[in-house]
N, C-alpha and C positions, 0 to 999 in steps of 0.2 A: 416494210421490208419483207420479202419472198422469203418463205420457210419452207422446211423437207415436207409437212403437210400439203403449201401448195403445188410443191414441184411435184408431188402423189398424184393429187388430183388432176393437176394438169398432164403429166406424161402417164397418166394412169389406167388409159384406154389404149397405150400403144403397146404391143409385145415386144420382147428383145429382138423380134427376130427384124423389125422393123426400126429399131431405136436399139441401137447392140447397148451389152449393159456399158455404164461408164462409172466415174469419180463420184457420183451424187447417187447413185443406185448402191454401193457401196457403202457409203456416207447414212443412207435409210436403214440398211441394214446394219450398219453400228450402231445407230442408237436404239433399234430392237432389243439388240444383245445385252440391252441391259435389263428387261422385263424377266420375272421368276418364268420361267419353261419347266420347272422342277416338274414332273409328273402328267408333262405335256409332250413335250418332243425326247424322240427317243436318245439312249445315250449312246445307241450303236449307231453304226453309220449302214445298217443293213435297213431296209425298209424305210420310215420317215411318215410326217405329217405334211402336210399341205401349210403353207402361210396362212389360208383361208380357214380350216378346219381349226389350224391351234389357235386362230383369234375366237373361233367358236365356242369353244375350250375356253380358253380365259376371260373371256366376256361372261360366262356363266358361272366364275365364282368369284364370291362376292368376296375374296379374301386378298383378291387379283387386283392392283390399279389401286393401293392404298398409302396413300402419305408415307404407312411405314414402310413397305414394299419400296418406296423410290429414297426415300433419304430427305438428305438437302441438297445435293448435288445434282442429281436425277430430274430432268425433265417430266413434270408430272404431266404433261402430254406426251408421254409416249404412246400411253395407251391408246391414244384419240389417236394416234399416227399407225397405230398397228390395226385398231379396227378401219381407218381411210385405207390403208393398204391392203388389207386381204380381202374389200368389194373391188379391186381393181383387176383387171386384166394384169397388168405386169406384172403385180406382186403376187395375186390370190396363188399360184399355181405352183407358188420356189417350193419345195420341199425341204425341210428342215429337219437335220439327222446330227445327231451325233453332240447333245447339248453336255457340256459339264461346267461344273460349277463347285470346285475348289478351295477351300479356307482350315487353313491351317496354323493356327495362330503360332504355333511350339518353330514353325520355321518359317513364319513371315513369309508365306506365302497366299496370296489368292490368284487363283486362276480360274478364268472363264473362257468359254468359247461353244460357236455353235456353228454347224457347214449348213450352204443353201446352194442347193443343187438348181441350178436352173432350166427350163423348161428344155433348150437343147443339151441340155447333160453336161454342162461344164458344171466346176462349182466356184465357190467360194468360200472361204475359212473367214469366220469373224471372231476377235478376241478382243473380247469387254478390256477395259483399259479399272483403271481400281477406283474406288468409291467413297464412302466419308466414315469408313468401318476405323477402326483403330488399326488394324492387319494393313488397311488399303493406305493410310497416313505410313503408317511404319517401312511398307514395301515402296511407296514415294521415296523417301527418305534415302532408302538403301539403294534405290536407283540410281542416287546422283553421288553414293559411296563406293560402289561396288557393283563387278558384272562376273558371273552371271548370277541372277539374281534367282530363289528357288522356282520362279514360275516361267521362264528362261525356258532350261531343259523340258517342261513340261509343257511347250506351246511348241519345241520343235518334234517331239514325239507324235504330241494331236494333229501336226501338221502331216508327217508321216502314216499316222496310221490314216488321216483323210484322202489321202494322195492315192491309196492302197486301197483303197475300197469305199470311198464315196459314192463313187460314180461308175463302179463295176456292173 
């Protein structure tokens, strides 16, 4: 069965401008968003790193792409999927601004997210969904008790201030 690794390779010569982005270019980019960017991609949304450049970056530390970095949850191919994508035309080139990463045990919140500006300057907002942390169980939980949940307010903020100056 066809995985986000093949559909890389395969649509990975085309540019958006040829192949507009869609549901699976999206889909590549959610599962990124779950690699540490901590100390790679900026947390403002002024400037940015290249897709290419920050797999450069976390290809060269060896602390990057480890069992405990992904969990149990976490596809430990991601990292195979993030170095396939930033040798590619489509991917190498998104720009990625504006990463944060959120955990606050005292209010059961984790929040994540990261913008990927695309080669024609639109962007996109990506928000990590939760993980196999006790925060990320806890905040599961309260999902299906209660809305809004504390990382709620804090995803339409990111979304706001991305709207405002991603792509300025």
């Amino acid at each position: 069965m066809a995985n986000l690794s093949d559909y890389v390779q395969w649509r990975g010569d085309l540019s958006f401008e040829v192949r507009p982005f869609n549901a699976i270019d999206a889909l590549v980019l959610c599962q990124l968003s779950y690699l540490n960017f901590f100390d790679i991609v900026p947390t403002q949304f002024d400037g940015g790193i290249t897709l290419r450049e920050a797999a450069r970056i976390y290809a060269a530390d060896s602390t990057r792409g480890t069992p405990e970095e992904f969990g149990v949850f976490i596809n430990p191919l991601t990292a195979d999927l993030f170095k396939t994508a930033a040798e590619t035309e489509r991917f190498g080139s998104i720009l990625l601004k504006g990463f944060v990463n959120e955990i606050d045990r005292n209010a059961d919140k984790q929040f994540a997210a990261i913008t990927a500006v695309l080669p024609m300057g639109c962007a996109c907002v990506v928000y990590r969904g939760t993980d196999d942390t006790i925060t990320g169980w806890k905040e599961d939980c309260l999902l299906s008790l209660s809305a809004p949940i504390p990382s709620h307010p804090a995803a339409a903020d990111y979304l706001s201030a991305a709207a405002e100056t991603a792509v300025a």
